[in-house]
Every structure is written in structure tokens, then in C-alpha cells.
N, C-alpha and C positions, 0 to 999 in steps of 0.2 A: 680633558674632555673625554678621555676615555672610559670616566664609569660611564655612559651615555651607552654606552653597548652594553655592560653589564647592566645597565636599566631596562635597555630594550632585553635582552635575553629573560627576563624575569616575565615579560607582557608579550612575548612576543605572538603567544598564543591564539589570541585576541586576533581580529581581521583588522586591527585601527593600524596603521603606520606614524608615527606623528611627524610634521615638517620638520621640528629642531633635529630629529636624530639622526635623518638622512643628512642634513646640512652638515652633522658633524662628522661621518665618514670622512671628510674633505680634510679637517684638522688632523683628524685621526690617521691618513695615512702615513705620517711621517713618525711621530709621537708614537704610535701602537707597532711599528715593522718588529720591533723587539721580541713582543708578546700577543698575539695574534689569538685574539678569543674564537671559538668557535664556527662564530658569524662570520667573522670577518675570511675564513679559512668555504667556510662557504660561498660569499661573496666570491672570493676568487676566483673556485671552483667552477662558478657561472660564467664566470667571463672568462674563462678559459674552454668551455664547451664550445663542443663545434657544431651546436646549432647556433648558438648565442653569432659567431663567426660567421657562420648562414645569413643570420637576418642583416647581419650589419655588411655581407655582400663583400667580404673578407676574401684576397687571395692566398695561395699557399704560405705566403710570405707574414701573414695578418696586413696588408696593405689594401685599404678600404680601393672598391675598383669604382664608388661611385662617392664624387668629391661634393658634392653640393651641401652645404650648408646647413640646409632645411630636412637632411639626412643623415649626417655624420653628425651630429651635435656638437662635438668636441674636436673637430676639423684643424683647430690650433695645437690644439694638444693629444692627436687620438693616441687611446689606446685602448683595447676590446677593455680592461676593467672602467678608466676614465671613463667610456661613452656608460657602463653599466649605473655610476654612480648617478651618471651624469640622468639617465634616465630613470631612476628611481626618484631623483631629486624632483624633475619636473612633473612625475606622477601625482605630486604631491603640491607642487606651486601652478600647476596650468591645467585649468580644469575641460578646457580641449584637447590635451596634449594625447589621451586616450581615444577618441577622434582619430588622432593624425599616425597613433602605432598601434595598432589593434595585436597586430601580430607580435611585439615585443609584450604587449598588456597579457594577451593569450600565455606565450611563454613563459611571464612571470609568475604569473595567478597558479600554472600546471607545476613547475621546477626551481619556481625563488618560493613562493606561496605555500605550497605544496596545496591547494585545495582550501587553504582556509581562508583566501579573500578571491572573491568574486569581483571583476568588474564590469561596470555597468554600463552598456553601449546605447540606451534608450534615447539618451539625448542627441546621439551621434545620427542625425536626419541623413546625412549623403549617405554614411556609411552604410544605414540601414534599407537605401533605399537599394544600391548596391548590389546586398544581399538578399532581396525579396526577389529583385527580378534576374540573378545571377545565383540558381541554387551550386554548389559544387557535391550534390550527392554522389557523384560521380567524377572521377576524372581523367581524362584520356591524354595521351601523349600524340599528337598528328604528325607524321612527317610527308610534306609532298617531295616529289621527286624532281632531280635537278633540273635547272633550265638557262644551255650556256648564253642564252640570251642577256640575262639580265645578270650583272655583277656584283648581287646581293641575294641571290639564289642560282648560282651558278654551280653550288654544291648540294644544290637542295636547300628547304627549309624547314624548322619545327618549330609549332608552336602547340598550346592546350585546350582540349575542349572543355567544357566545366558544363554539367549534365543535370537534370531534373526538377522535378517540381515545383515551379514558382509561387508566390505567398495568392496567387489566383487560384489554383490548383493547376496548372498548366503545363505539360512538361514541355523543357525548352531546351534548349542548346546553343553555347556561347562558344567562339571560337577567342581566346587571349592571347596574342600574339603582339612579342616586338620587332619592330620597325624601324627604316629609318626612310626617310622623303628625299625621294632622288629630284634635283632641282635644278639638274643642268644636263645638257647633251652634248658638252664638250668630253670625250672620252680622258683629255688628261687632267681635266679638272676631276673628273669625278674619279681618275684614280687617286688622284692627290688626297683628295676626300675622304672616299674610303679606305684609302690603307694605310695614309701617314697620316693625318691630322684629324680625323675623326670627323661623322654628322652627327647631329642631333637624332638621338633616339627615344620614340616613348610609345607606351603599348597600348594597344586599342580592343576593345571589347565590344563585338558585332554578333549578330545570329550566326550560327556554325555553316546557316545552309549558303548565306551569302560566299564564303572561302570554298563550300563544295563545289557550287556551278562554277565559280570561276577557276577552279584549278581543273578541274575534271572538262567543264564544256570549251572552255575560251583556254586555257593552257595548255589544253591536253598534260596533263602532268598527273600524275597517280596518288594512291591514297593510302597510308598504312595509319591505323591505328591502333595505338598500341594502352588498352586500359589498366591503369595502374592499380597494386593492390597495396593501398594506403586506408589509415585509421581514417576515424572522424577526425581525429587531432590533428591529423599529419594533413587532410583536406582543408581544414581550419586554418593551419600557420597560411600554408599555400595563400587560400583567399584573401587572408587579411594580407600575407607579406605583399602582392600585387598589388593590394589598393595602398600599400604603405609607398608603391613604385611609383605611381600611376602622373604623379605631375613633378619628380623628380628630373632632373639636367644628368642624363645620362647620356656619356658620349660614344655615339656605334664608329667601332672599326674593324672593319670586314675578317683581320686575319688576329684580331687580339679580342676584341670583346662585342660580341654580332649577337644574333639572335640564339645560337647554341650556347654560349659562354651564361648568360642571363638566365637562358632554359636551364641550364646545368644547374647553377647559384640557386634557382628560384624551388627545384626540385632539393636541392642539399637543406633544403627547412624542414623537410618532412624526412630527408633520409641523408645525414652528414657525411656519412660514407662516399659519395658522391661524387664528391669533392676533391676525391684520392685520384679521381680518372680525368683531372684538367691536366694537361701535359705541354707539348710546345704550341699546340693548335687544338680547337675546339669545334669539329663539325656538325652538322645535323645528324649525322652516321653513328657519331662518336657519343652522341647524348643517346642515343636507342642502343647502342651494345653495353650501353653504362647500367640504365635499368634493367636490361636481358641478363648483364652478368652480376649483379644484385640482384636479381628472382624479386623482379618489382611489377612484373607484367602480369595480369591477370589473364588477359585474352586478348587475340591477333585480328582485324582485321582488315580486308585488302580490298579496293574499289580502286576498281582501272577506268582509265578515261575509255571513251565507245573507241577511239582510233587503237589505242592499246590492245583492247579487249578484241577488236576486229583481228589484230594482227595475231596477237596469242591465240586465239581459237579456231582462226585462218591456217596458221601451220600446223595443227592438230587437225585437221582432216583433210578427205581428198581435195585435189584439184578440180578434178569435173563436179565432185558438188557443192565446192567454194563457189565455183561458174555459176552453176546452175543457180545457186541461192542469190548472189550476186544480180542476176539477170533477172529475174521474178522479181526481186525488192526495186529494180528501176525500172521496170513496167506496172509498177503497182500489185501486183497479182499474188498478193501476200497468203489470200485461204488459201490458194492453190498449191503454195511449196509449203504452209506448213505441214499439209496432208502426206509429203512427202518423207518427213523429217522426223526420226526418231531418235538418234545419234543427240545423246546430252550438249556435246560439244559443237556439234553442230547449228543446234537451238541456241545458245550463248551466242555463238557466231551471229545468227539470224538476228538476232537482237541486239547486239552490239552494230549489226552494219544497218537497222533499220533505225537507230537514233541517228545513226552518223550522218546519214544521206539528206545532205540539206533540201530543205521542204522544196527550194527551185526544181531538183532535178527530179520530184517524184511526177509520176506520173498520175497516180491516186495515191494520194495520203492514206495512212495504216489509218482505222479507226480505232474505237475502244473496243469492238468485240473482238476482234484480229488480238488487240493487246492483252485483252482479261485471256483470250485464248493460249496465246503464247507464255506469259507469266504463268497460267496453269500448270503447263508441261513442264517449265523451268522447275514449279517450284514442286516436284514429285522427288526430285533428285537434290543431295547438296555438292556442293564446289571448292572445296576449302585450298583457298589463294595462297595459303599463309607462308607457304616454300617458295611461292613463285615469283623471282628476283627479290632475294630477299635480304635487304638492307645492311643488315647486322656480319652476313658472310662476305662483304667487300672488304676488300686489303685497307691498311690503315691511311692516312691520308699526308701523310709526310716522308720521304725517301730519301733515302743516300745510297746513291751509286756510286762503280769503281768502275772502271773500263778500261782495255789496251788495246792500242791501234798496232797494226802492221809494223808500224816504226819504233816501237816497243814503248813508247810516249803511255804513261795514264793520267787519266780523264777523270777527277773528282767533283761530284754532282749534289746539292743540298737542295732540295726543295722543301719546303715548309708545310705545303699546301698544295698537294700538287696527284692529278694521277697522267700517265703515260699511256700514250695509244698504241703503245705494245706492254700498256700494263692487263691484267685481268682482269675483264670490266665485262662479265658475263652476269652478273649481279647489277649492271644499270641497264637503264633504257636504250640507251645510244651509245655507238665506238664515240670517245673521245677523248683530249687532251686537255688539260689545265694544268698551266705552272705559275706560280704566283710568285715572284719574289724568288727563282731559283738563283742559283750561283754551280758555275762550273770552273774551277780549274785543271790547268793541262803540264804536268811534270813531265820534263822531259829531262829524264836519267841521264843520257851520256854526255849533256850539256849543264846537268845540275840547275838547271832554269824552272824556275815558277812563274805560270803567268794567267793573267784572269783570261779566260775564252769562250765564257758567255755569261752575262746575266740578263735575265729576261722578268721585266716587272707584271708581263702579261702576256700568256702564249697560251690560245683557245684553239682547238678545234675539235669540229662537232661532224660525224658522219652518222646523220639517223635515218633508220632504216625499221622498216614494218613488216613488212612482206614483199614477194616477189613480181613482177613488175610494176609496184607502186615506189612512185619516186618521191621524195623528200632534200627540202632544200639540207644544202650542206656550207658550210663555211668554214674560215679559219681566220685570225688576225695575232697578230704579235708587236710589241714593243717593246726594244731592249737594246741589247749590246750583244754583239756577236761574231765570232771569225765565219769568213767566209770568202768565196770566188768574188774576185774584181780583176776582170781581166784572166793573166796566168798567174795572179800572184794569192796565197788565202791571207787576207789583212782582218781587222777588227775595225768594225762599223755597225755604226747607231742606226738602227730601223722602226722604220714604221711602216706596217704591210698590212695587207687584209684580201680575201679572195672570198670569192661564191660561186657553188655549182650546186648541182645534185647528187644524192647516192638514194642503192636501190638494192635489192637481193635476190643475184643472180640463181642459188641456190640456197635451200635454208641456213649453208655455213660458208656460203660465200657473197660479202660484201663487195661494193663497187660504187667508186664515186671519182668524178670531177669537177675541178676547182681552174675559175680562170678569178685573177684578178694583179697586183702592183702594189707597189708601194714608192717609197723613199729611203735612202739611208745615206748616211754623211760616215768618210773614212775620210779624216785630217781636213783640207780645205776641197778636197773634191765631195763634191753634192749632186745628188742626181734621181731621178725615178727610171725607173724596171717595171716591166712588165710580167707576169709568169701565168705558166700553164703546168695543172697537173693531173694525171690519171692515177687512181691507185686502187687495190683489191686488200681486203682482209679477212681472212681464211682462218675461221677455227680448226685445229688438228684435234687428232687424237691425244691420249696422256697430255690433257692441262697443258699444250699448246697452241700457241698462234702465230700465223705467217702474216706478215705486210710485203707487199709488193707493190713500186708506185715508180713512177715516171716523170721528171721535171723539167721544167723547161723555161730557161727565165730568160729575157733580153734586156741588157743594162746599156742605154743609151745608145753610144756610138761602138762599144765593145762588139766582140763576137758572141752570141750567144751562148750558155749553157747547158748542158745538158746532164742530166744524171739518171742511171739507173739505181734504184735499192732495192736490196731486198734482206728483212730482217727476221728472224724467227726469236717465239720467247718460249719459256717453257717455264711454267709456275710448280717449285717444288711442294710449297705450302702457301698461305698468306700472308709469309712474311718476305718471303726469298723468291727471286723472280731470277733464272738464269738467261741473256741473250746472245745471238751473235747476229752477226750483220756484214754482209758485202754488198760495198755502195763503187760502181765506175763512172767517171767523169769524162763522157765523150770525147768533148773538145778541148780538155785540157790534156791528158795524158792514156795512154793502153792499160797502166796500172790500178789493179781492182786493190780497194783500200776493206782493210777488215778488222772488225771489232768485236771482242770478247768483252761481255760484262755481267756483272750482280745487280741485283736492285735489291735493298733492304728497305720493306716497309713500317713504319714503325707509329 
């Protein structure tokens, strides 16, 4: 069967392929391994590319991340050259089949083809309809910012805009983002869900403005977009690879393959390199320093929600004329203090706090000459966001810590996923904690003893804060495993806890917030719920540090109460390296102050 290639090699010239001779690859692969004619050395070559790896949604491993049938072709038997033959054969027997892979068709016709067969998308009605009213002249990377509420953007989200002119002449804008449908309100169902066993995910394609208002007006969450500088080709795989997505059984799991892993994937079509920057965990964070450090970025821009924007432009000028502007916009009396106001940053303010102010509390509504008025002054001057908390300078999002206690015991720490509220979080919006899936052990040298001393499937807490006496709810909840106070003794017990208060900012570098709430935890056949109370402050210092100070106070049943004072300081060397220490006393257990030296390694 092997003159069959030296046949094609003769015609190959030609844009015709004919059925028989793909069919015979198939024979060929066993029979030709000897002597390997040029095509077939080709052949290879393609299915060894790591774009060809890109579209077929390939991890480091070559192990397909999306199982479905209707996607993998060759599912029984993959392998990136199998599914290559496998799709050249059907190019040829299934006259929809160009339909259903536009982006593998694309691929072929540019790097198997080289230009000398065209395929033909006329008949493909969805496809094109698609395309008419989703141009991708453009394309943007969106990332909003975290929100520890919900635990499928709890580290933030990214997804794409796809930009201009529709087959009307109309320019438009598509937001393409994946998803998954949260469908229960049992919090350990849906961590089952998302971390072990996977939801159904599939991606949706809306007007861009629709994801604006809603992250900006109803999330208050912020706006970076980040325009890529890609070919028409490289915008081409993109489109079509998406529609090649779009009614595919992909299964979302929050810490393996989420809406960044898919972003990553969906970008390595257009730039394979990519691909090199998947490592243990895949964030929103992690796909935006991916294209930053590939120089994929065209241009930066940054849209703050009005609460954001109030706060930012708030602590950039005085207080008596924060007041003064403040007190004008809720009397209505808006020509009056614009007459006032010349200060750039001031104006931003004035207009950040005149969306904010729900239409209840005004007293006269702003009009549109106040507005054309006000947008005038703004727009004499520009503002460029693009430094301000900016995404890409946050430490990385997986740690290993070391630590030593007083009793010379260390403390080894993995998180996967996780950042520390005495990590560096001067780049998000709010102090907070996330640990997903951590693991602690606690070596204790002069006993030669190893023992597990926490693992925590879920430990959130959010202390946000805007300005100075504006309060902001604050919470915290945990589920795990953990040593702790029962009684005088520290034992290991399962919990489930959760608290709510407020924080606020006493000073622009000093935070304050309390948290009343309870829980449950089970140590052996004792079971019980506790009560707690806490106050605590966080204080930016000078040289790339921060102090925590906080006060606890928990009541477990019929026990005595608890009490603990801490207080921690960090000091960030670089981005990667986090030095701490910490003196915590225990009221009512003992006089002795316990202390801890440790590293954080970001990575």
C-alpha cells in the first residue's frame, strides 16, 4: 500500500486529496515505520506541533483534558498523530465534518496545505451565522476582580471580548466566557462539586455591555482589559476553536480545569508557548502574567466600579473636600460644587460618588447639563489606571511554608491555591485569606514524631475596606481539620465555622474589623458548637511590611472560655519570599507567650 504515497507525492500539488489515500495512512502505518517518505515525516511533524496540541485541548502530558467523543475522535485509541489521521480521513468522508472543526480546517489548509486548498465554510449556516454577528477584529483579554463570595470567582475571573464590525456594519461587542451553573446551596455539596468531582461546563456568548453593568454596577468588582496583539490567523484559530467548544461535555473543576485553564488552552491556539506557563494551578492572575510575559498585550485598560473609584479618588484628596463634595451631591446642589472644583482628582471623585448615590437618597437628581458639564472637565485631562492595583505584580498563588514554634517543633504548610492575610495583597481590592485544599504538618525533633495538624478544604476570610469611616461587611468561614484549644488540652478536631461583622479604615494604612459568629467541631466522640468573638487591625508598615493585631474569644459549651491575644508581623522580601513572625498568649490557658518564625515561598 505504500506506493499510495509515492502516488500522492507526484499530485500532491494539486488542491484534490483523494479518499483512498488518506484511508491508506492507516495500512501504512505499520508496513512504512521502516522507511518513512517525506510526507509521512510531515505528517508527523503536525501532529507533533504544539498548536495541533492546542486545538486538540492537550495537557503537558499530551493527555486530552476534554474526553467527549464528539471531540477527541479517536477517544479509544488517542494519540495527537491517530486523531490527525483520523481527521484528515473525515475531511474527506463527512461532508459536515468542516462545519463541526473550522479551526482544525483553518489549521490544515495554513500548515498541512500550505495555501494550496482552501476550504469552503458557505454551506456551514450556524457557522456563518456565528461569524456575522460575532466579528473577532479585535480581541481582548477581560479580567474582573475577586469576589470571596462566590466560589467560582473567589480568585477573580477571565474571560474574552471578541470586538467589531458586524456583517450590518455595526460595531459590537461579545463577551466569551466559560462557566459553570451553580445549582445547589448546600456549601458541601458544591464543594464536592467543584473541587472533587467536577460541574458541567460550557461557554456562553452575550453582549460585552451585559458582563460591564453587572460586574461594575451589581458586583462592584473592577475591570482590566488587557488587548491582545494577535494575527488575523491567530484571531481566526481562536473563533473558530471556540465554536469547535461550544456544545462540547467539558467538565469544570475549580482547582484543575476552571475558566483560567480553558482561557490558557484556548489562547495557546494562537500562541503555543502558553502552554509552558500551566504549572500546579491555573488562576485568573496567572493567564494575565502569561500574556504580559509573552509581550501579547497591546494595550491596558482599567474601569473601576463607582464604589472602587469613590474610594481611590477619596483618599487622594482632602478630607474637608471629600465632605464638602460629599454633602452637595446629597442635597442635590451639584452646579454649585462643580464651580468649586478644579482638582482632576477631585472631579473623578465627584463622579464616581454621583453614580454611586442611589437615586432614593438624592435629593434632585443630577441632570444631563450637570453631566455633559462634568464629563467636559474630566475629559480636558487623562487618567491612566493601568499601575493601579495591578494584577500581574500579585505574588503567585500556591505556597509552601516552614515555621518554628518556641518549642522548636516545625510547621510544614502546602497550599495549592491559596493567599494568606498576612500575605502581600496590596495589589487586590480587599485584606483577605483563601486556602483551598491546604495541608500542614508539625515535626516535632526531640520526639522524632510526624503528625498531620491541619488540613483545611475551605478557609475564606474577607476584610474590605474603602475609605475611612465607611463600613463594609466583613466575614470569614472554614471547613477542615485542625489542632486546637478544647478545654486545657490542644487536640485535633473537625470544624465547621463561619462569622460576620464589619471592617473600616481608621487611617488610610490602618484597617479594623469585627467578626461575631460559631460554629461546630467534632474531636473523637465529643461534639459540640462554640461561640466566638473577634476584634482585629491591619497595618501597613514601612519596607514591604505588614502587622496583624486581633483578639479572640471563643466559648465552647460548658468549657471555660478562651481567650487569645496575636500579633504578627510580615515583611515581603520580593514576590516570592514572604519573611514572618508572630507572638500569640493564651489567657486562660497558660502566662506563656508562644512564638513563631517562618518563610513563605510563593510559587
Amino acid at each position: 500500500m505504500c506506493w499510495l504515497i509515492t502516488f500522492y507525492n507526484v499530485f500532491k500539488k494539486g488542491w484534490f486529496l483523494p479518499t483512498f489515500f488518506v484511508l491508506s495512512l492507516f495500512s501504512c502505518k505499520a508496513n512504512c515505520s521502516q522507511s518513512q517518505t517525506p510526507h509521512d515525516k510531515h505528517l508527523l511533524s503536525l501532529a507533533n506541533s504544539p498548536r495541533w496540541h492546542a486545538l486538540l485541548q492537550l495537557d503537558q502530558k499530551l493527555k486530552p483534558r476534554i474526553l467527549d467523543k464528539n471531540f477527541i475522535l479517536t477517544i479509544d485509541d488517542f494519540s495527537p498523530y491517530n486523531e490527525l489521521l483520523e481527521t484528515l480521513k473525515r475531511v474527506e468522508t463527512e461532508s459536515e465534518f468542516r462545519c463541526k472543526f473550522p479551526a482544525r480546517m483553518t489549521f490544515l489548509q495554513t500548515e498541512f496545505y500550505k495555501g494550496k486548498r482552501q476550504f469552503d465554510f458557505s454551506s456551514c449556516s450556524d457557522l456563518n451565522k456565528y461569524s456575522d454577528f460575532v466579528p473577532y477584529d479585535s480581541l481582548t483579554l477581560v479580567y474582573a476582580s475577586e469576589v470571596l463570595s462566590s466560589t467560582t470567582s473567589m480568585m477573580g475571573h477571565v474571560f474574552f471580548k471578541a470586538s467589531g464590525i458586524n456583517h450590518k456594519g455595526t460595531p459590537v461587542e461579545h463577551s466569551i466566557a466559560f462557566l459553570s451553573e451553580i445549582k445547589t446551596l448546600n456549601p458541601f455539596k458544591l464543594l464536592y462539586e467543584s473541587l472533587i468531582v467536577g460541574m458541567p461546563g460550557f461557554f456562553i456568548v452575550r453582549p460585552y455591555q451585559q458582563d460591564k453593568v453587572r460586574y461594575l454596577n451589581e458586583e462592584k468588582r473592577n475591570l482590566w482589559e488587557y488587548q491582545l496583539r494577535f494575527s488575523d490567523y491567530q484571531r481566526e484559530l481562536i473563533k473558530f476553536h471556540i465554536w469547535e467548544l461550544k456544545d462540547k461535555h467539558i467538565n469544570y473543576l475549580f482547582q484543575d480545569y476552571n475558566c483560567s485553564t480553558l482561557a490558557l488552552y484556548v489562547l495557546a491556539v494562537a500562541e503555543p508557548s502558553l502552554k509552558m506557563d500551566e504549572l500546579l494551578f491555573v488562576s485568573p492572575v496567572d493567564v494575565i502574567k502569561s500574556v504580559e510575559s509573552n509581550h501579547l498585550i497591546n494595550k491596558t485598560n482599567v474601569i473601576l466600579s463607582d464604589t472602587w473609584a469613590t474610594a481611590m479618588y477619596g483618599m487622594e484628596i482632602d478630607r474637608s473636600q471629600r465632605n464638602m463634595i460629599d454633602n452637595y451631591v446629597e442635597s442635590g446642589q451639584y452646579k454649585t460644587v462643580l464651580g468649586y472644583i478644579e482638582d482632576p482628582k477631585a472631579l473623578l471623585y465627584l463622579q464616581a460618588k454621583t453614580q454611586l448615590v442611589s437615586p432614593k437618597e438624592y435629593t434632585q437628581k443630577p441632570d444631563d447639563s450637570f453631566m455633559r458639564a462634568l464629563n467636559k472637565k474630566i475629559d480636558e485631562f487623562q487618567v491612566d489606571l493601568s499601575e493601579y492595583k495591578k494584577p500581574t505584580k500579585t505574588p503567585q498563588d500556591s505556597i509552601v511554608s516552614v515555621q518554628i514554634n518556641h518549642a522548636g517543633q516545625l510547621l510544614f504548610s502546602f497550599v495549592p491555591a491559596a493567599r494568606y492575610l498576612r500575605s502581600d495583597n496590596e495589589q487586590f481590592f480587599t485584606e483577605s485569606q483563601l486556602k483551598i485544599f491546604s495541608v500542614s504538618t508539625l515535626l516535632d525533633v526531640s520526639n522524632e514524631q510526624l503528625s498531620l495538624y491541619e488540613f483545611s478544604a475551605y478557609d475564606v476570610i474577607s476584610i474590605p475596606t474603602t475609605a475611612e469611616d465607611v463600613w463594609h461587611d466583613a466575614g470569614k468561614f472554614y471547613l477542615g481539620y485542625k489542632h486546637k484549644y478544647i478545654g486545657n488540652d490542644v487536640k485535633g478536631a473537625i470544624e465547621l465555622s463561619g462569622a460576620y461583622g464589619w471592617a473600616t479604615l481608621l487611617l488610610p494604612d490602618v484597617e479594623f474589623y469585627s467578626l461575631i459568629g460559631g460554629g461546630i467541631d467534632v474531636c473523637g466522640s465529643d461534639c459540640g458548637g462554640f461561640l466566638s468573638f473577634e476584634l482585629g487591625s491591619i497595618v501597613d508598615l514601612i519596607y514591604d511590611s505588614k502587622l496583624l493585631a486581633s483578639y479572640q474569644w471563643e466559648n465552647k459549651r460548658a468549657l471555660k472560655p478562651l481567650e487569645q491575644v496575636k500579633i504578627e508581623i510580615s515583611h515581603y522580601m520580593n514576590q516570592k519570599y514572604n519573611l514572618n513572625l508572630s507572638a500569640a498568649k493564651q489567657f486562660s490557658q497558660s502566662a506563656e507567650v508562644r512564638f513563631t518564625v517562618g518563610l513563605d515561598y510563593h510559587f
